[in-house]
KEPAPA-111806 format. One record per atom (N, C-alpha, C): residue in one letter; chain; atom name; x, y, z. Coordinates in steps of 0.02 Angstrom, whole numbers. Layout:
N
+------+------+------+--------+--------+--------+
: code : unit : site :      u :      v :      w :
+------+------+------+--------+--------+--------+
:    a :    A :   CA :      X :      Y :      Z :
...
+------+------+------+--------+--------+--------+
! end
This chain:
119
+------+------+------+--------+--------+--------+
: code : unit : site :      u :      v :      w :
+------+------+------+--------+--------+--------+
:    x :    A :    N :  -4212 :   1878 :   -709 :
:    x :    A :   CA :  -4247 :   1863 :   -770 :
:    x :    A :    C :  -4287 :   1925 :   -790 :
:    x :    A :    N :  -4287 :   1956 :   -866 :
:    x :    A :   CA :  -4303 :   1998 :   -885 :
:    x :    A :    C :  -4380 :   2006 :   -900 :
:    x :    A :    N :  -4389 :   1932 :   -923 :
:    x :    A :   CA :  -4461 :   1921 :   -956 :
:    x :    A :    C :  -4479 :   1863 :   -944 :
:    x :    A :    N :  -4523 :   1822 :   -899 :
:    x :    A :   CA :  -4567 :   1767 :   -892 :
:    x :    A :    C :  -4597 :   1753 :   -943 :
:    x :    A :    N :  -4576 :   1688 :   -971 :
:    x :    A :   CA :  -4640 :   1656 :  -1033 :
:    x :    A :    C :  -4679 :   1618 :  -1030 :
:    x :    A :    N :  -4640 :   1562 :   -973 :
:    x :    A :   CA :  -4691 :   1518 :   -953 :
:    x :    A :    C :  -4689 :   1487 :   -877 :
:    x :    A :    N :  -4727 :   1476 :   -858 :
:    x :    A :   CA :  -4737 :   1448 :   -803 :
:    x :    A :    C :  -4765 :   1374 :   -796 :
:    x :    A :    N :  -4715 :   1316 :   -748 :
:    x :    A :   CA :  -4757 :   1254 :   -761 :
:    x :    A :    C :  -4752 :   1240 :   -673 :
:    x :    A :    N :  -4817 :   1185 :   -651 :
:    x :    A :   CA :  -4805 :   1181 :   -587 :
:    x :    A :    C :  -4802 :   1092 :   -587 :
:    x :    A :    N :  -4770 :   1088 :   -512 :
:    x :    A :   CA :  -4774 :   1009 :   -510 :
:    x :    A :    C :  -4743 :    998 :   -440 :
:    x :    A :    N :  -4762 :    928 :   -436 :
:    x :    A :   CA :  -4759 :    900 :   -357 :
:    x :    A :    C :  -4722 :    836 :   -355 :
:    x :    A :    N :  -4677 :    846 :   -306 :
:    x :    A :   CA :  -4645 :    775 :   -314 :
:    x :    A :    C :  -4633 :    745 :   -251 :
:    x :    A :    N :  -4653 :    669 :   -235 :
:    x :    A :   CA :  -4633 :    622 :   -162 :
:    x :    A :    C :  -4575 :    594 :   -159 :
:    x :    A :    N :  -4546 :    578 :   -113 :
:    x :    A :   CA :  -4509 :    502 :    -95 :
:    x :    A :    C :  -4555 :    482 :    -33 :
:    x :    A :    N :  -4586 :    427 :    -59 :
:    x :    A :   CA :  -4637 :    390 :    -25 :
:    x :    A :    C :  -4576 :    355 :     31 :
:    x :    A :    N :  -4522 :    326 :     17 :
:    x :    A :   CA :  -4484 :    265 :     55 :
:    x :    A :    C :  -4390 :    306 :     48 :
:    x :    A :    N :  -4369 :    327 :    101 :
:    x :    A :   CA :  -4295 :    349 :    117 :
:    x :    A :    C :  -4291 :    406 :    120 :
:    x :    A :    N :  -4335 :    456 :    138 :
:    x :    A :   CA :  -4324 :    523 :    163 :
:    x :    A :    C :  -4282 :    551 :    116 :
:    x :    A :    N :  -4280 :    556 :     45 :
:    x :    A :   CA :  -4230 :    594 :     19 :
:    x :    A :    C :  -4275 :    648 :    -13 :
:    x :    A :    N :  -4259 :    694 :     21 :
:    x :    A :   CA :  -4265 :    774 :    -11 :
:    x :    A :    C :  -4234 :    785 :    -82 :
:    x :    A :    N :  -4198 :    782 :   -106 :
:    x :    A :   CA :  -4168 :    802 :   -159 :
:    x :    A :    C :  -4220 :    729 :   -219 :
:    x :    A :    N :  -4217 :    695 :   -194 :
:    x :    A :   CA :  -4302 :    645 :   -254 :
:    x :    A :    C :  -4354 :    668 :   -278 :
:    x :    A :    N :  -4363 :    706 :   -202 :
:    x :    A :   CA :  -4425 :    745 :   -198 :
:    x :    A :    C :  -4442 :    798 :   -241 :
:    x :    A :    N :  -4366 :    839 :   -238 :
:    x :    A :   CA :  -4362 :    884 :   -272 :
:    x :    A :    C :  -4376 :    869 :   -370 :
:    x :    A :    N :  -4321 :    824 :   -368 :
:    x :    A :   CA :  -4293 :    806 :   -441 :
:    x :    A :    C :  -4388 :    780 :   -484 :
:    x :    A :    N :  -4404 :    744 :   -459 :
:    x :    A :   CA :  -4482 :    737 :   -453 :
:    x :    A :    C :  -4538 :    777 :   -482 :
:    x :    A :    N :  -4512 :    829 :   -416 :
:    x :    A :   CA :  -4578 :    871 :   -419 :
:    x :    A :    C :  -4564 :    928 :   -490 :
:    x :    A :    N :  -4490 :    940 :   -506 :
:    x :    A :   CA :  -4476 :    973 :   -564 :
:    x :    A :    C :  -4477 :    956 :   -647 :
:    x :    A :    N :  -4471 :    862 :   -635 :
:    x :    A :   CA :  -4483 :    816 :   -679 :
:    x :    A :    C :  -4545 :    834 :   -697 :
:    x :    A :    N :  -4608 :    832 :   -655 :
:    x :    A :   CA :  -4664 :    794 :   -655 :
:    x :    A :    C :  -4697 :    900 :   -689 :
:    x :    A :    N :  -4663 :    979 :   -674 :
:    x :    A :   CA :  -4686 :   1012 :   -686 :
:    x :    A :    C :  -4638 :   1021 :   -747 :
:    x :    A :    N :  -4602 :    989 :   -790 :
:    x :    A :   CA :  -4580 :   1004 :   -882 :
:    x :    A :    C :  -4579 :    945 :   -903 :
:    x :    A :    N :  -4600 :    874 :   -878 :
:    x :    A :   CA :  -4606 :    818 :   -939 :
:    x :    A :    C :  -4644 :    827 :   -991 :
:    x :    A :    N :  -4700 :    871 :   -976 :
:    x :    A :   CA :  -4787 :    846 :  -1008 :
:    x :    A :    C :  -4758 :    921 :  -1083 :
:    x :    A :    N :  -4716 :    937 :  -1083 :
:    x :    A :   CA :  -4704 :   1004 :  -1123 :
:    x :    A :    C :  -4659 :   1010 :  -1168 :
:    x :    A :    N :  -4659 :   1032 :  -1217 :
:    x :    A :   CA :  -4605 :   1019 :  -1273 :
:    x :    A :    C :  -4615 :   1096 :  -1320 :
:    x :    A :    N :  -4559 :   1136 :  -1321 :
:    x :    A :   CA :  -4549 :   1197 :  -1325 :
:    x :    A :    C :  -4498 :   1207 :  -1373 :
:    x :    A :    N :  -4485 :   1177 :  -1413 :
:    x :    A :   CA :  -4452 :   1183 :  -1473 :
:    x :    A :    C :  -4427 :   1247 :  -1513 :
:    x :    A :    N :  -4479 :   1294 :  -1506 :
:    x :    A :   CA :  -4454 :   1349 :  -1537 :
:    x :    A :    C :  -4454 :   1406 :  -1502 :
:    x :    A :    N :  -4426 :   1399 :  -1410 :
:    x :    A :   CA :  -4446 :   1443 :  -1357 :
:    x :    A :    C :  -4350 :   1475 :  -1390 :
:    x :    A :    N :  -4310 :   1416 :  -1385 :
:    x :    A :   CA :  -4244 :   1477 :  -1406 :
:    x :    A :    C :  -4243 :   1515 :  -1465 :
:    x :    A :    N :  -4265 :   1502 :  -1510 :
:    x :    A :   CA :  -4295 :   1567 :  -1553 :
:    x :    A :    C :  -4338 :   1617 :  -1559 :
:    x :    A :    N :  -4383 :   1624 :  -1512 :
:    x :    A :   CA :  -4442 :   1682 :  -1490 :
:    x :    A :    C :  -4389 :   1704 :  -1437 :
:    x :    A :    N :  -4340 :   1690 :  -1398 :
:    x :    A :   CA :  -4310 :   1727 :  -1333 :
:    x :    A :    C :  -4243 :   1775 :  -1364 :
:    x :    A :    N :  -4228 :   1739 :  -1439 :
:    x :    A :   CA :  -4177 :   1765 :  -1459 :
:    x :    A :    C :  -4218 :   1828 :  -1500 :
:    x :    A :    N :  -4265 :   1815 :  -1541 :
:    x :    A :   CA :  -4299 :   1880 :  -1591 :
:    x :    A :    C :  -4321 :   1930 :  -1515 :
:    x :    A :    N :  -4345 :   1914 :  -1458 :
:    x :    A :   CA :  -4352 :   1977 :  -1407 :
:    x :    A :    C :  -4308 :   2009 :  -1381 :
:    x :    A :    N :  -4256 :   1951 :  -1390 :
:    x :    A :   CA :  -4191 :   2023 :  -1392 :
:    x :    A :    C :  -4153 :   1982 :  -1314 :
:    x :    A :    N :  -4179 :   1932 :  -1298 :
:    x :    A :   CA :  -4134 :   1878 :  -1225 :
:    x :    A :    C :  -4081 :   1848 :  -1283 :
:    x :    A :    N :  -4011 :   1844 :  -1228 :
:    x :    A :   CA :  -3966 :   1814 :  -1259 :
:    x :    A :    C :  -3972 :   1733 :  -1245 :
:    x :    A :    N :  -3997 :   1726 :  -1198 :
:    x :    A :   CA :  -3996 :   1668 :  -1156 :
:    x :    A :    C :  -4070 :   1646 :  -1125 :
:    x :    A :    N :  -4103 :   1577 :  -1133 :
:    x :    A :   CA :  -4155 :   1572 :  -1080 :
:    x :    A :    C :  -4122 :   1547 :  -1021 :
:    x :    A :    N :  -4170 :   1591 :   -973 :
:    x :    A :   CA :  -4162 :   1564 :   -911 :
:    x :    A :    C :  -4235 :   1521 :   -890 :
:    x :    A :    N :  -4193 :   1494 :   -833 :
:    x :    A :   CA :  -4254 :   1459 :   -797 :
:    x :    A :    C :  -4237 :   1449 :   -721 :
:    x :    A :    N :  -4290 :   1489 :   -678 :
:    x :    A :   CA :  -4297 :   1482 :   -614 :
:    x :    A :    C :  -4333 :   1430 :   -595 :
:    x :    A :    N :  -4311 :   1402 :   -543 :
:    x :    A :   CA :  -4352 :   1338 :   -512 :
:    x :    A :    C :  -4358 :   1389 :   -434 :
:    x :    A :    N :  -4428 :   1368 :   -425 :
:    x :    A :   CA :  -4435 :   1384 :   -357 :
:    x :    A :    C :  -4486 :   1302 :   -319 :
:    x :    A :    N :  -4435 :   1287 :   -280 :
:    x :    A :   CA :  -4446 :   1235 :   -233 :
:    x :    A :    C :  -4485 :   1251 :   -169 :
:    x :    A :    N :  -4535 :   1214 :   -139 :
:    x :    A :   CA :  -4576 :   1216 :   -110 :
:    x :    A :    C :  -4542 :   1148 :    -36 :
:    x :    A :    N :  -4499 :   1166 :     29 :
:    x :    A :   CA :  -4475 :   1112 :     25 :
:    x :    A :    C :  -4479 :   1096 :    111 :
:    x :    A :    N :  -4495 :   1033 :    138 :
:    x :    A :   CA :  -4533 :   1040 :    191 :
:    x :    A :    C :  -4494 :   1037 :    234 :
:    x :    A :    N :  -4442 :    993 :    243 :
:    x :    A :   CA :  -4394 :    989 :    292 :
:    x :    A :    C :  -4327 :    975 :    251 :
:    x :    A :    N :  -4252 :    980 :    274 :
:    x :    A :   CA :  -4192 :    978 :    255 :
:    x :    A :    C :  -4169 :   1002 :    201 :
:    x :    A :    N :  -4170 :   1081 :    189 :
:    x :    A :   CA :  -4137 :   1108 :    140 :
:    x :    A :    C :  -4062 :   1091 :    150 :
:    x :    A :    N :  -4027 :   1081 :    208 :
:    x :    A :   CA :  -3958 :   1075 :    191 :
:    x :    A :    C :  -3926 :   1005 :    182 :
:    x :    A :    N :  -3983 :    954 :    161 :
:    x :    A :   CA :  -3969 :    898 :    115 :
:    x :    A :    C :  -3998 :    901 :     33 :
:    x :    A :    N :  -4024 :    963 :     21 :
:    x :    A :   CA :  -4032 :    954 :    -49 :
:    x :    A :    C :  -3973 :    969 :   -108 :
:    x :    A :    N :  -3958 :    909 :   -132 :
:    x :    A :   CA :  -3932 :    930 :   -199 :
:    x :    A :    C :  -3944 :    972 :   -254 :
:    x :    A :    N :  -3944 :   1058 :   -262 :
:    x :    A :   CA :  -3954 :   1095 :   -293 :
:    x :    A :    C :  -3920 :   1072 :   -350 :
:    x :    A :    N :  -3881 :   1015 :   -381 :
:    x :    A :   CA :  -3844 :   1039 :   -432 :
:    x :    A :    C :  -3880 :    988 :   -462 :
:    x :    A :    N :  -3884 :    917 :   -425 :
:    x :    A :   CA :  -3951 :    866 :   -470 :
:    x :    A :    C :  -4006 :    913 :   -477 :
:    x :    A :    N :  -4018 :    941 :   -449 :
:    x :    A :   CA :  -4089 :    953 :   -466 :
:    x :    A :    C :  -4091 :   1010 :   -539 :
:    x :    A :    N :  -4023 :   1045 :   -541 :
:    x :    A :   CA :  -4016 :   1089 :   -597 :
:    x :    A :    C :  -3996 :   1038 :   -667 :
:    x :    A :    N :  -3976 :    987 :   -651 :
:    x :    A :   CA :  -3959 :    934 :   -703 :
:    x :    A :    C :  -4038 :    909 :   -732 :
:    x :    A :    N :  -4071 :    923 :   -708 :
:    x :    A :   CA :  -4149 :    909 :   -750 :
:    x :    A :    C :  -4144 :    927 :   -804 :
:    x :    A :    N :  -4123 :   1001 :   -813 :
:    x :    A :   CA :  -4127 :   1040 :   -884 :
:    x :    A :    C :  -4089 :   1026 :   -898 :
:    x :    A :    N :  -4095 :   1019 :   -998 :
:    x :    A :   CA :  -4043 :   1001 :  -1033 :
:    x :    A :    C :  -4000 :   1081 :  -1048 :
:    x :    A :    N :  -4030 :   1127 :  -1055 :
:    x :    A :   CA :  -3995 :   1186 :  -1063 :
:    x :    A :    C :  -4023 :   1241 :  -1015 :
:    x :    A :    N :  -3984 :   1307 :  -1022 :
:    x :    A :   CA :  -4033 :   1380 :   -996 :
:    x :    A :    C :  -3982 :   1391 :   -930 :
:    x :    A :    N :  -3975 :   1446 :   -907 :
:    x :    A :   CA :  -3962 :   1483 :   -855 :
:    x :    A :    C :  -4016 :   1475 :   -788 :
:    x :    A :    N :  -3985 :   1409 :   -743 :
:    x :    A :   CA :  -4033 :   1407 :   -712 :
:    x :    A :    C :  -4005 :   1417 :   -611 :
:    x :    A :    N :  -4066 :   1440 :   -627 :
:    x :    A :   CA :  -4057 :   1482 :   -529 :
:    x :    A :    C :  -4114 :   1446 :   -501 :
:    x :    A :    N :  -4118 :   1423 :   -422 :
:    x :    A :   CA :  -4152 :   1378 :   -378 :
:    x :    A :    C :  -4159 :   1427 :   -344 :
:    x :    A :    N :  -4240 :   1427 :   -303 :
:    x :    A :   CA :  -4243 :   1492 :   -250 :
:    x :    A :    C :  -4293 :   1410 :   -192 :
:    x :    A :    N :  -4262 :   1426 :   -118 :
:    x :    A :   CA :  -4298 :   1371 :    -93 :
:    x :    A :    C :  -4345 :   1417 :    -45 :
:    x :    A :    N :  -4404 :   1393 :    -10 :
:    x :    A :   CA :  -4445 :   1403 :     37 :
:    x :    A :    C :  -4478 :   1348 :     66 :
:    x :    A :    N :  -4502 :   1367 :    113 :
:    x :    A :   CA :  -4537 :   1342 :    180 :
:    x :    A :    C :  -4601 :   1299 :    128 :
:    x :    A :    N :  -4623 :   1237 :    163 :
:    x :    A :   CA :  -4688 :   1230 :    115 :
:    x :    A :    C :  -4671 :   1154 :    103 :
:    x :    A :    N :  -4748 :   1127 :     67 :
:    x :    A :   CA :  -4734 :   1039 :     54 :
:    x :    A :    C :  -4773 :   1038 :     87 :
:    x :    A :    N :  -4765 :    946 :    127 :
:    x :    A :   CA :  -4761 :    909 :    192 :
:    x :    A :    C :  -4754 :    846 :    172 :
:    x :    A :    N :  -4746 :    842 :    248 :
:    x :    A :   CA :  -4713 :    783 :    293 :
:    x :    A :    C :  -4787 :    737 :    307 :
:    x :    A :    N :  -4778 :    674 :    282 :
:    x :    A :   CA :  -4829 :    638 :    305 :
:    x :    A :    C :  -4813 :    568 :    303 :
:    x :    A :    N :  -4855 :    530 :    329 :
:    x :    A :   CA :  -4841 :    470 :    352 :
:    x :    A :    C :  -4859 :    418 :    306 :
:    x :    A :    N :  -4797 :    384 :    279 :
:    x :    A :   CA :  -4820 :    313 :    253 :
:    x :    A :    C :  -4857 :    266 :    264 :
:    x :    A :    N :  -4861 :    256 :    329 :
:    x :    A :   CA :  -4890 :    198 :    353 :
:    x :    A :    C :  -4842 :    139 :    366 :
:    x :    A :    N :  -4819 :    121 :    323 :
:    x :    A :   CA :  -4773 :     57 :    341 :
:    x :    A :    C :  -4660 :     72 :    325 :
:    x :    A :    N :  -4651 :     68 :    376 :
:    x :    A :   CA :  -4574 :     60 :    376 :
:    x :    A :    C :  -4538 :     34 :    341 :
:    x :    A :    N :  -4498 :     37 :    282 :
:    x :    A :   CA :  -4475 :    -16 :    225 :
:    x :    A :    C :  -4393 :      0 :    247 :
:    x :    A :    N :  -4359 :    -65 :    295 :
:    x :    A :   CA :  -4289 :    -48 :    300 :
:    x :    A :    C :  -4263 :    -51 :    227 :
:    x :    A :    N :  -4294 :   -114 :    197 :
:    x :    A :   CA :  -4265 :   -142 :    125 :
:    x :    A :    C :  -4283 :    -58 :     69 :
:    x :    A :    N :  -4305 :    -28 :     77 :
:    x :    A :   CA :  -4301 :     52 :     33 :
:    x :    A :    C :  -4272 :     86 :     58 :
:    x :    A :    N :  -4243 :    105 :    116 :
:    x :    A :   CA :  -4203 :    136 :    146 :
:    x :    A :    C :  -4244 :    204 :    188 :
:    x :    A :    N :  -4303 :    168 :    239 :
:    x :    A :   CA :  -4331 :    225 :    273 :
:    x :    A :    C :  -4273 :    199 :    334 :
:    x :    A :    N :  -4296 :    270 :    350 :
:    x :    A :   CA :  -4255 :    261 :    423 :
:    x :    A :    C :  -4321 :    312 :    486 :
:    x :    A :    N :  -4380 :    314 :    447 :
:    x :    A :   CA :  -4459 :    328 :    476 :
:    x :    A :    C :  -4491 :    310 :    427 :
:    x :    A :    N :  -4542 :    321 :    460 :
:    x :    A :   CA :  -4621 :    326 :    418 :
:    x :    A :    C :  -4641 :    375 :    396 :
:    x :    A :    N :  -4609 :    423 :    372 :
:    x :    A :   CA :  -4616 :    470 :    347 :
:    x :    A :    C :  -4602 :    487 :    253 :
:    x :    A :    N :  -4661 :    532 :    226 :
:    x :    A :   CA :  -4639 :    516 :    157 :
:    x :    A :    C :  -4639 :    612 :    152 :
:    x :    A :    N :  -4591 :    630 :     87 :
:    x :    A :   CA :  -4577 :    690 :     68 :
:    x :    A :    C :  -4624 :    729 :     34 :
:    x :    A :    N :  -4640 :    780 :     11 :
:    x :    A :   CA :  -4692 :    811 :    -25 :
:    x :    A :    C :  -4635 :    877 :    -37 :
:    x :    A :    N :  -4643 :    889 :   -101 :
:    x :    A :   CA :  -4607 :    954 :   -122 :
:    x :    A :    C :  -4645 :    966 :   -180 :
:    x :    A :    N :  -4653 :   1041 :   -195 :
:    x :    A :   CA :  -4696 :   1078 :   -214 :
:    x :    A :    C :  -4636 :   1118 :   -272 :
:    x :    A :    N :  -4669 :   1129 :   -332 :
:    x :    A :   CA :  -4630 :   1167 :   -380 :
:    x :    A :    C :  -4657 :   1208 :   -443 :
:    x :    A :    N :  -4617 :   1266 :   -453 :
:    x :    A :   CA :  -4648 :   1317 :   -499 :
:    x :    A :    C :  -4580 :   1348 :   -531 :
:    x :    A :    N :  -4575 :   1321 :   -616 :
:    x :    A :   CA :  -4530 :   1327 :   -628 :
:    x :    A :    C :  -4547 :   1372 :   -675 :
:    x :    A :    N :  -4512 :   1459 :   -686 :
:    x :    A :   CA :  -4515 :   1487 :   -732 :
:    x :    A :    C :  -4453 :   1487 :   -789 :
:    x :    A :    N :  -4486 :   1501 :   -852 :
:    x :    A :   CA :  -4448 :   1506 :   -908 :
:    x :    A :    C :  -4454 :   1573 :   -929 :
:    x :    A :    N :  -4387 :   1616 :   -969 :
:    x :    A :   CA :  -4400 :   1675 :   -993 :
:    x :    A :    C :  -4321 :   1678 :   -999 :
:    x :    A :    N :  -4311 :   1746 :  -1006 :
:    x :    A :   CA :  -4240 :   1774 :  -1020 :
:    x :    A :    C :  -4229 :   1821 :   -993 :
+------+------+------+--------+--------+--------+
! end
């Protein structure tokens, strides 16, 4: 990415079924719902970007090699988008076991996210 325009952050759980990739989808939801950018593909095109991109950088505590990188790129409706993952989050405890949600522990997800926009 040539030029950063914006930056949004956000955090996302799966309280009940250990799924990492919720966590993810979540925490990226929860950092571009609140935002509405309407005229970001026309300020990227007059600077001279052919294309916006958008990096997601994931914050991710345990099981990168169950995350679905491609749901989680399906968030955005458009843009050139690249996932960078790291170490980070946590792991913490629900308290109560829900077979009927599909824990298989007591454990709930925490993923951390910082998604840039630019071209």
């Amino acid at each position: 990415m040539k030029e950063v325009i914006l930056i949004e952050l956000g955090m996302g759980v799966d309280m009940h079924g250990q799924d990492i990739t919720k966590a993810a989808i979540r925490a990226v939801e929860n950092a571009i719902y609140h935002n509405s950018l309407p005229g970001l593909r026309n300020i990227i095109e007059k600077l001279g970007g052919s294309e916006m991109c958008v990096n997601v950088r994931l914050a991710l505590p345990c099981n990168y090699d169950e995350l679905d990188l491609e749901s989680v790129k399906k968030v955005f409706p458009y843009g050139k988008i690249t996932v960078e993952l790291s170490q980070g989050g946590m792991i913490t405890s629900n308290i109560h076991m829900l077979a009927d949600k599909g824990d298989i522990s007591h454990e709930m997800y925490i993923v951390n996210a910082a998604v840039e926009v630019g071209y």
